[in-house]
Structures are given as structure tokens and as C-alpha cells.
C-alpha positions, 0 to 999 in steps of 0.5 A: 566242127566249130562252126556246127558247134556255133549253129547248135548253139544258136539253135539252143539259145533260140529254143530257150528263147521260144519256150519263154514266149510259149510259157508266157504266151501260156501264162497270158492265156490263162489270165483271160477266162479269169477276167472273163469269168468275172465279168460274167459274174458282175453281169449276172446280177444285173441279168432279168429273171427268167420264168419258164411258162407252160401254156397248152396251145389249143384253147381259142381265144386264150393261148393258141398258133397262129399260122406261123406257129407263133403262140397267140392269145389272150394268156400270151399277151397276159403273161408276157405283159405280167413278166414287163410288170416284173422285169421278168423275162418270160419263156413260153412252151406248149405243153400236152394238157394231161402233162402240165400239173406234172410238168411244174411239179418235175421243176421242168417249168416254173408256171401255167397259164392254161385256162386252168381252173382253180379247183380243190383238187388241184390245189392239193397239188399246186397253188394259184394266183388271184384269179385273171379270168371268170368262166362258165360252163355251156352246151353246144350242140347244132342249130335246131337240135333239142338236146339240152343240159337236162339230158341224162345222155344215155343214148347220146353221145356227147363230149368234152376235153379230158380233165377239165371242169366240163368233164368232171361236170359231166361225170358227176351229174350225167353218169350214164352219158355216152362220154367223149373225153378228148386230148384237145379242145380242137379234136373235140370240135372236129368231131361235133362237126363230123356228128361223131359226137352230138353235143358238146360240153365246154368252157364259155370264153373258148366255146363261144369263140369257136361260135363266131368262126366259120367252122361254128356257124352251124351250132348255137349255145343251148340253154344258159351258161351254168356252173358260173362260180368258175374261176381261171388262175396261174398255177405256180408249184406249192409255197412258191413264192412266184404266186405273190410276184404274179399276183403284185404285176396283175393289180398294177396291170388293173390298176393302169388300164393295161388289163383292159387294153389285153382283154377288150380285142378277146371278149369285149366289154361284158366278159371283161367286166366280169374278169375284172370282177373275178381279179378284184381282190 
């Protein structure tokens, strides 16, 4: 009896013994997130910004994929050195065309650049950078073909990519033409090539691009380049204060010979003349 008396003792006190450990062990584990949390605290006031980026990602040469499905362009490499100018880290997501002014103003990304035209109407909605890229309108149609912008198109059917400055165009000078609209640039050349449509009304920077590739060697620009006064900026969400931020990293990037390094490769010496002429500010 002594003796289990003794053994119950001892399990006693080792118990007491282990309870201590656990609590203190409890005491030590509670200490840590503690210290841990304060790190994160002191390191996250040194960490980059990051700005959420919209591109739409079917506009040769400005933003488009490679055979990766890597995001390639112009505007790729424009926005991603801006951010460097800005010690900024950028994140960029394709985007449906008709969802990216809705996008920005639901806060689900905080700028695009998408060869998105500064108009009127879209200023009501959302502001802009300085303008990085100068535009026009053409006519593209196939080699040998009389159509011409002069056409009322009533008994042609031609096309363009939905809510753009080339679709308004063609609405309000043109409303009896037989008026394609298209979700993406691509699907519109798909189908001038398969005649479903018989020309084509588009953006220079991206029409003649698509000219100089193999799909393209059957078409030709009509006419001259018009409505010229076009001019491409970053949209960011109304009294943002990123618009400055932009604007500030884009005259550095003229300033240092950076633009012209980004843009030479995409449009050679004229048309980067004419961007730089449409930033100059």
C-alpha cells in the first residue's frame, strides 16, 4: 500500500511538473506571432506598391501573347518600365474590352493601358494620363478592291471592333453601312480574311502591323490615314492621384531615351516621332 502510495505521488508530482512545461511552452508559443507580427509591420513599409494593371490582350503590336501565352507589346513593356520608374511593382491581367472601364470603376484593378483613346465620353467616366501614343483611323480592305472611306457602305458589309473610336466613326459618318461590331481585334481579321466582312475600319498602330504579317499580304491601307487628332492615354479611376504618379515616370522615361528604346522595335523612327510628339506636354 506504501508503496502505490509513493508511485501515485510520484505521478503527481510529474504531472505538476509537465503542466508547467506545457504552459510555459503555451506562454513561449504565444510570444512568437507577436514578434513575428511586428516584423511584418516594420517590413511593410519598405515593400513597393503594387498597381493592379488591365490590358486587353489582342491588339498587335500594343499588348498581346506570345506563343507562351506570356503578355507581350508595346504597352507591356511601357507600363512595366513606368512601374521601375515608380519603384512601383506592376500586376498585369488581360481583360474583356467591353469590362475594362467597369472593371476600374468596381476597384478590381487600378489602371489600363489598352490602346484606350482619350474621348469625351470616357472622361466623364474615368481620367487619363498625358497621352504615350498618337493614332489614326484607316480603311483596310483587299488588294485591288475600289472600296473607299467615301462609301456610304449600304450594300457592303464592313467592320470594326465594338466601342472604339473606329466604331463610333463609322456610326456617326456612315449610318447606313452594313456594320460589323467585334469583341476583339483578332476576330475581325478573321473574318475580313474569310470575306464575311469586306473591309475593315481600324486604328493604324494595330491595322498596320497586321499588314506586315502573313495573314495581311493580301490587304492594303485605302486611302490616307484620317481622323488623326487621336490620341491614346492610361486610364486610372476619377481624382486618382496615380494619373500624376504616371504622368511624372513617363517625361523621365522621354527624358532619358528610355521611350525611344521601348518604342523603336514597334514602329520605327516616324511613328515614334509622332508618339513623342503627341506626350510632349
Amino acid at each position: 500500500m506504501t508503496t502505490a502510495i509513493k508511485s501515485k505521488s510520484k505521478w503527481a508530482a510529474l504531472s505538476v511538473a509537465l503542466s508547467g512545461l506545457m504552459l510555459a511552452a503555451c506562454s513561449n508559443s504565444s510570444e512568437a506571432p507577436e514578434a513575428g507580427e511586428a516584423t511584418a509591420a516594420a517590413n511593410t513599409d519598405s515593400t513597393e506598391q503594387t498597381i493592379r494593371i488591365a490590358t486587353e490582350s489582342s491588339y498587335k503590336p500594343l499588348s498581346y501573347t506570345d506563343a507562351d501565352g506570356k503578355l507581350i507589346g508595346f504597352e507591356i513593356d511601357l507600363i512595366n518600365a513606368l512601374c521601375d520608374e515608380m519603384a512601383a511593382k506592376c500586376d498585369i491581367s488581360s481583360q474583356e474590352w467591353d469590362g475594362l472601364i467597369p472593371g476600374l470603376q468596381a476597384k478590381k484593378f487600378d489602371a489600363i493601358i489598352a490602346g484606350m483613346s482619350i474621348t469625351p465620353e470616357r472622361l466623364e467616366k474615368v481620367d487619363f494620363t498625358d497621352p504615350y501614343l498618337s493614332n489614326g483611323l484607316i480603311l483596310v480592305a483587299k488588294k485591288g478592291d475600289e472600296v473607299s472611306v467615301e462609301d456610304d457602305f449600304s450594300d457592303v458589309s464592313v467592320g470594326a471592333q465594338r466601342a472604339t473610336i473606329a466604331a463610333q466613326y463609322i456610326e456617326e459618318t456612315h449610318p447606313k453601312a452594313k456594320l460589323n461590331l467585334y469583341d476583339t481585334q483578332e476576330n475581325a481579321y478573321l473574318d475580313l480574311t474569310s470575306s464575311r466582312i469586306r473591309a475593315l475600319f481600324s486604328d493604324k498602330v494595330t491595322a498596320a502591323h497586321w499588314l506586315m504579317s502573313d495573314e495581311g499580304q493580301a490587304f492594303e491601307q485605302k486611302g490616307e490615314e484620317f481622323n488623326s487628332d487621336d490620341t491614346m492615354g492610361i486610364a486610372v479611376r476619377k481624382g486618382d492621384e496615380l494619373a500624376g504618379k504616371f504622368n511624372t515616370a513617363l517625361q523621365a522615361l522621354k527624358a532619358s531615351g528610355k521611350y525611344d528604346e521601348i518604342s523603336a522595335p514597334y514602329f520605327g523612327t516616324s511613328t515614334t516621332a509622332a508618339a513623342q510628339e503627341a506626350t510632349a506636354q
